[in-house]
VOGU-3710 file (C-alpha; in Angstrom, 3 decimals, decimal comma):
1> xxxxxxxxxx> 136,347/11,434/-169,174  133,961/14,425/-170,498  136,835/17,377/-170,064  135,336/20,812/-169,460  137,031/24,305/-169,603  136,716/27,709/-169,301  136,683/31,223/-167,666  134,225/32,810/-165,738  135,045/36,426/-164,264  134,893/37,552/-160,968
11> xxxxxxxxxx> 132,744/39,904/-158,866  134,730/43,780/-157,967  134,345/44,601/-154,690  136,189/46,425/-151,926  137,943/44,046/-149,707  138,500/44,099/-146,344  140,194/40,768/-145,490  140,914/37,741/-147,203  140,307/35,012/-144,345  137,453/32,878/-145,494
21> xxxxxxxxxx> 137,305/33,686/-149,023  138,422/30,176/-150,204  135,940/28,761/-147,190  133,335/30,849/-149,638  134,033/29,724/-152,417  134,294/26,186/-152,152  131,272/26,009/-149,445  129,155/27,846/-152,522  130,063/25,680/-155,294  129,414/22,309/-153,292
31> xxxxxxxxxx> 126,818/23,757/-152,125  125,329/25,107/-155,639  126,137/21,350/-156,829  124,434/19,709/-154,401  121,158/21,443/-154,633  121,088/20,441/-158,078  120,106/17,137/-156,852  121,950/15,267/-159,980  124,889/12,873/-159,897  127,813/14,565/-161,005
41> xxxxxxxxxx> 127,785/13,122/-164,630  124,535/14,137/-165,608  125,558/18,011/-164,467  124,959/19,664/-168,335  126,827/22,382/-170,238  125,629/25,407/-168,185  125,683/24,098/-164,643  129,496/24,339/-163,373  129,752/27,691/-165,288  126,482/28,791/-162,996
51> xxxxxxxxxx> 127,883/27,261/-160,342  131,303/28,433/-160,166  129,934/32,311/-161,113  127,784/31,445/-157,620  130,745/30,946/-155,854  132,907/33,908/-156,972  130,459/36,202/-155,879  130,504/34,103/-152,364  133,969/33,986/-152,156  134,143/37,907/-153,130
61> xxxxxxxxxx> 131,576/38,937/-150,316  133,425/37,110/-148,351  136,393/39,492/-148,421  133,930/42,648/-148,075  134,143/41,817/-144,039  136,135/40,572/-141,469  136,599/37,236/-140,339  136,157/33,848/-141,117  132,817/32,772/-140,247  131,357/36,237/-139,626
71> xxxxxxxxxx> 132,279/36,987/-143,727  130,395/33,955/-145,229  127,602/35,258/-147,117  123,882/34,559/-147,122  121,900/33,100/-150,426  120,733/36,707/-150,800  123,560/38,755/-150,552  125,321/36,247/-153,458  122,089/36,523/-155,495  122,171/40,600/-155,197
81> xxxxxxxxxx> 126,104/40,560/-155,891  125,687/38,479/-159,092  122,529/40,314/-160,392  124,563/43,817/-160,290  128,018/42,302/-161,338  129,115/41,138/-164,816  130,927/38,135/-163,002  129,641/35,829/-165,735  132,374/34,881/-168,492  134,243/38,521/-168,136
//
């Protein structure tokens, strides 16, 4: 087994509640994973770093509001949180 490690940072923002944040997280990164359209051995270097980065900004909007479902974010929102954070490798 092919072992992989190492840090990416995570998104600052003000939080509001916590419920759903791990729902946001994990329902980014499968869902970053699966539109990669690969089997999960021929995911390269760069892809779970990209991947997990996608999902700490979705589980960090996720804490900006309240609720579970109501605090998942759209596609957008986690595309404008990463392009103004420095969530990658900090």
């Amino acid at each position: 087994m092919n072992e992989r490690w190492g840090k990416v940072g995570g998104y600052p923002v003000r939080t509001n509640d916590t419920t759903g944040a791990g729902d946001g997280f994990l329902g980014a990164f499968l869902y970053y994973l699966l539109e990669l359209g690969k089997p999960l051995p021929d995911i390269g270097e760069a892809e779970p770093r990209e991947a997990l980065d996608f999902s700490n900004a979705a589980g960090a909007l996720a804490t900006a509001r309240r609720g579970a479902v109501p605090s998942l974010a759209a596609q957008e929102q986690i595309a404008g949180l990463r392009g103004l954070g420095s969530g990658k490798g900090t």
